[in-house]
N, C-alpha and C positions, 0 to 999 in steps of 0.2 A: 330225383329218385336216387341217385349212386349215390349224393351229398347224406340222404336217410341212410342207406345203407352200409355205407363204411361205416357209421358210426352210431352203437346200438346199444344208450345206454344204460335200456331193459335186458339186457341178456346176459350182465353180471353186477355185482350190488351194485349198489347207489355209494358213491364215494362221499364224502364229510361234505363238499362242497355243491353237491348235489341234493342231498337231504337242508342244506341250507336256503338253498333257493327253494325246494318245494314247500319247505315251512312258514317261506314268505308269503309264497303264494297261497299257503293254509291259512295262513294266520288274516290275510289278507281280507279274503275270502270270508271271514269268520266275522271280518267285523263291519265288512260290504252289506253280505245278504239281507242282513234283519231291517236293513234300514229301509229296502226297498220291498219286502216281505210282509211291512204294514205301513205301506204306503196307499194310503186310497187313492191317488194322482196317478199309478200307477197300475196298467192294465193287465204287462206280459214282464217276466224276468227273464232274460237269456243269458245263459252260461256257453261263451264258447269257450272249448282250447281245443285250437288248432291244429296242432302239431303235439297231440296227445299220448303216444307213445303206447306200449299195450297194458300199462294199468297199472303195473308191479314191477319189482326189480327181481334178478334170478334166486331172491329170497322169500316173494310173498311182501317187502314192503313199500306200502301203497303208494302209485306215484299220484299228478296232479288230478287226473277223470276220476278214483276212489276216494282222495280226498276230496274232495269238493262234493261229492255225493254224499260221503261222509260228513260234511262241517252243514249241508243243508237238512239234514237231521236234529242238529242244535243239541246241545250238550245233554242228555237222560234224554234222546228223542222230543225236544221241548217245543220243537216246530212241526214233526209230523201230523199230529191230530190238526193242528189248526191247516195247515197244508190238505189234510185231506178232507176238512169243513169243506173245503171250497172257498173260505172267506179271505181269498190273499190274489193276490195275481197269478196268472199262469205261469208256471216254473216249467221250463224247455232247459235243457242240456244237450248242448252239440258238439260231438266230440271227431273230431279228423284225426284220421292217420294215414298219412301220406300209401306206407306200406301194407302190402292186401293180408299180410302174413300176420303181424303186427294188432292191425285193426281184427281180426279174427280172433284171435289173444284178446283184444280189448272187451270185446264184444261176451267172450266167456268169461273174463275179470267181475265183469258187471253184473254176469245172471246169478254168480258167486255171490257177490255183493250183497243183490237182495234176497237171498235164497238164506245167508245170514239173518236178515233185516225179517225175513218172514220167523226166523224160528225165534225170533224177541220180540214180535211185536203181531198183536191182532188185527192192525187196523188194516183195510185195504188199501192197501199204500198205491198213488195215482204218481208219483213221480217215476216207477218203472217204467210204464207206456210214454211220458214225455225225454227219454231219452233218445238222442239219434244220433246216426253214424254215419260217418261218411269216409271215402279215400280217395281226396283229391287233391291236386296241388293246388298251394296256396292261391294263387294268382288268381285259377277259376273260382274259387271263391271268393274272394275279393271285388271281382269282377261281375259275380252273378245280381241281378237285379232283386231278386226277394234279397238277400243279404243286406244288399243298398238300400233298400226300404225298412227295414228293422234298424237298422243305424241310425237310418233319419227318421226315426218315426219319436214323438216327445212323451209318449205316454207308455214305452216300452225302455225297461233299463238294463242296461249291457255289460256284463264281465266278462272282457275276453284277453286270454291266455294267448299271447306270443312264444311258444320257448321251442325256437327255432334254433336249428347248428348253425353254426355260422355268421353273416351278416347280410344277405344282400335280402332281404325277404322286406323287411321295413324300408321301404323306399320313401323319396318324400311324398309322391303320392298319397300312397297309405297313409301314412304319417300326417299330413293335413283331414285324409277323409275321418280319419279317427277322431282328431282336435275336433273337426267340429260335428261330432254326431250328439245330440243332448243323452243325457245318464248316460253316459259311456263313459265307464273308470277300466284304464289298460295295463297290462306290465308286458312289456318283450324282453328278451335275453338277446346278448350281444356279443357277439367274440371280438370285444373293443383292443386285444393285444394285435389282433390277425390285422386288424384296419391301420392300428400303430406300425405293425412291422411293414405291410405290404401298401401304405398312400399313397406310391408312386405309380404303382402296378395299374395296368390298366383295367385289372378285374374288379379294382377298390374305385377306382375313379367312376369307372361306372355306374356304381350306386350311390356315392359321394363325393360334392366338392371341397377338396381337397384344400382351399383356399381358405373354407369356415375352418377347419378344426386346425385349433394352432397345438401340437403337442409338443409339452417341453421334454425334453431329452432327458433334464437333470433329474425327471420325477416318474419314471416310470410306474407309479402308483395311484398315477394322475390320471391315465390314457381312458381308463371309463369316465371317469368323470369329464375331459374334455368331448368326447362320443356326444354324451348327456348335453352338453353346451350346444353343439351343432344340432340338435334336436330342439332344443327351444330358440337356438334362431331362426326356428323355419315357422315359429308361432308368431302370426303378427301384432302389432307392440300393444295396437289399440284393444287386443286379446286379453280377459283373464283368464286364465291358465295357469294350469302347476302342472312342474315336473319336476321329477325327485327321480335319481341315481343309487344303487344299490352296487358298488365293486366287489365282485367275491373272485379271489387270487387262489389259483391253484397254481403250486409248482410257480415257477417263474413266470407265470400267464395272468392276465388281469380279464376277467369277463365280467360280465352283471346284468342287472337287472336296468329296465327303464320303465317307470310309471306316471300315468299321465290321468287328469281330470281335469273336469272343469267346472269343480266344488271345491270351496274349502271344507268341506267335511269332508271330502275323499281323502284330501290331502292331508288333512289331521289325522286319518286313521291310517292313511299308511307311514306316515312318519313314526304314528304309536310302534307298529309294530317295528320298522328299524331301530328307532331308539331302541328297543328292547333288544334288539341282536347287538347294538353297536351302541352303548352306553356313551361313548366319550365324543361320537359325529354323528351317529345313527345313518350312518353311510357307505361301512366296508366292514369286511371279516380281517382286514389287516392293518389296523392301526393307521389308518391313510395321515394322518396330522400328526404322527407321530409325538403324542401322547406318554404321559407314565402310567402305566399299566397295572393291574392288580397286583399286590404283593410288593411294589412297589412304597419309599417310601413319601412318595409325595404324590401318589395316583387320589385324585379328587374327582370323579365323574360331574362334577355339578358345575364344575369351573374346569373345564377344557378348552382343548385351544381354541377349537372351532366357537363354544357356546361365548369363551372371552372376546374372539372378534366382530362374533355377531353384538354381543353390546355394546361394544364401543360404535361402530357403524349406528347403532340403533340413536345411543345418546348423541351423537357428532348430525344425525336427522334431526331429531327432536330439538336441540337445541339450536338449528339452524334455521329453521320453521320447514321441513321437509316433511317430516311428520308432527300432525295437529290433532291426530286421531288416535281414539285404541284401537278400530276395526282397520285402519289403516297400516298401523303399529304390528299387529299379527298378520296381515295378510304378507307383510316384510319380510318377517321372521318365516313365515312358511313358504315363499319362494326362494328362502335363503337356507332351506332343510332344517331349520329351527322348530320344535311345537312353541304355539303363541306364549307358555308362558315364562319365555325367554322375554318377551316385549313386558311383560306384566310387573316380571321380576326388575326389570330396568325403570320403567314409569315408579314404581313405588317407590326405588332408591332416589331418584330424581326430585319427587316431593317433599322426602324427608329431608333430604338438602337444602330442599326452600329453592331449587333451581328451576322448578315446573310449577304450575298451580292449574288446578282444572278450573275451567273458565263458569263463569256465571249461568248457572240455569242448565249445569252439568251436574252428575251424581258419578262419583269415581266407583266403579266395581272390580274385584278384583277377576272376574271369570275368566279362562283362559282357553273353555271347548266348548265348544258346537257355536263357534264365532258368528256362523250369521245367524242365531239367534239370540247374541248378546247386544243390551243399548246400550248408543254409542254415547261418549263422551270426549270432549274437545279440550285441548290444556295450551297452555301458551306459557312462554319461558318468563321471570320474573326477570 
């Protein structure tokens, strides 16, 4: 509760670094919904964000509960009608907020919302009455049993919102219960400088072992991205999983984003949307590879450092007999925050060389998205 309340940051604008992470999470959002929107496999859709704050910034603009109200609209209203056919799965929006002040705000954010939504649009819109509110700490929710059953339930799919202050809310606990709920694609926020500066303390050690995250000193631009490492050591090996890091640097502080699936199409589409923020690693608002930058005369976004190390890694496999696959080939590249057509881009240079050949009773394709529904093909080195 005081952790909320010291720090309120609906009650004056939203700072650059803040409008970036909820863009993530818009963006994110935008390219989730649809997929589980016509999905017939798929019964219920749940939106949570937990720690949803009251809606706006002391300007009117929209934080994460309006957008996402907003991005399930689809671009001209393009999902409402079919939304209100009936002909999609049940769309629930659950929004917490810790504080009763706050969640009140939120609560008149929303009627706002659709009270817009009614004066553009005829239809009777059904997603007003599936919105619900809550103000409770996280824990009890976490904890409560109908929550536990919509997590594990395989024919219900789950977008839920971590953007917590602080760090100690994701514990491994959670962190495992989350890995393994089916359709369940997540992102949490992390004050990964706080856990940098204070690993010794015994308020950090308590929510982390201090033994997994090794931070280096010389890189203070690193400290999210090691956060990110100690979360996927907590994934077991014989797991497929993705997790993908988001560093957004304010002032001398490094915080971010953390996103977890366990799809590669989750993790294709959130990569899409980093690359878009972060052209050169699709990973930080600060240059974390230290890159040439626009305006620059030698800034190439297509050959950066990050995309040049993942090739070579890629070829030093391939040519080792480590990777023998293209589905193998991408799924490399996207636990290594590459999009697959970094693997694409390298196999093709490789046969032109005469160094690779796809093997007999293989068809080479060049596809590089919606990987588990590309056929596979097998290459061995010449």
């Amino acid at each position: 509760m005081n952790e909320r309340a010291m720090k309120d940051i609906n009650s004056n604008k939203f700072t650059d670094e803040t409008k970036l992470k909820l863009d993530i999470f818009k963006k994110c959002f935008r390219e989730w919904f649809p997929v589980f929107l016509n999905d017939r496999f798929t019964k219920s859709v749940f939106i949570y964000d937990l720690f949803a704050g009251s809606g706006t910034d002391s300007e009117g603009n929209f934080g994460s509960p309006l957008w996402f109200l907003s991005e399930a609209r689809g671009e001209g209203n393009k999902y409402c009608e079919q939304i209100c056919s009936g002909n999609t799965p049940h769309i629930i929006f659950a929004f917490n907020e810790l504080v009763r002040k706050k969640e009140e705000t939120l609560k008149q954010n929303v009627d706002l919302f659709f009270e817009g939504c009614k004066k553009q649009c005829s239809l009777n819109c059904t997603l007003k009455n599936n919105v619900h509110f809550k103000s409770d700490p996280f824990k009890e929710i976490a904890s409560n049993d109908r929550f536990k059953r919509i997590l594990g339930n395989k024919k219900y799919a789950k977008f839920i919102i971590l953007d917590q202050y602080g760090v100690k809310q994701i514990t491994e606990p959670i962190f495992k219960e989350l890995i393994n709920s089916p359709k369940t694609d997540f992102i949490f926020f992390i004050a990964s400088s706080v856990i940098k500066r204070f690993s010794k303390h015994k308020a950090i050690k308590k929510y982390f072992n201090e033994n997994k995250i090794n931070f280096d000193k010389t890189k203070p631009n690193e400290c999210h991205k090691q956060i990110a490492q100690y979360y996927r050591s907590l994934v077991p090996q014989d797991k497929e999983y993705y997790i993908h890091q988001f560093t957004i640097k304010k002032g001398a502080n490094y915080y971010g984003l953390i996103f977890g699936t366990g799809h590669t199409l989750g993790m294709e589409k959130f990569l899409r949307v980093c690359w878009e923020e972060d052209k050169l690693a699709g990973e930080s608002n600060c240059n974390v590879d230290n890159d040439f930058l626009p305006g620059s005369l030698f800034y190439n976004p297509e050959s950066s450092n990050k995309i040049n190390e993942i090739k070579k890694i890629l070829v030093k496999e391939i040519l080792s007999g480590g990777i023998t696959d293209n589905i193998t080939g991408m799924k490399y590249a996207l636990r290594h925050g590459c999009q697959p057509k970094v693997f694409v881009d390298v196999i093709q240079e490789l046969i032109k060389k005469g160094k690779v050949r796809i093997e007999q009773g293989y068809k080479f394709n060049k596809r590089a998205t919606n990987i588990h529904k590309i056929e596979v093909y097998r290459f061995i080195k010449v």
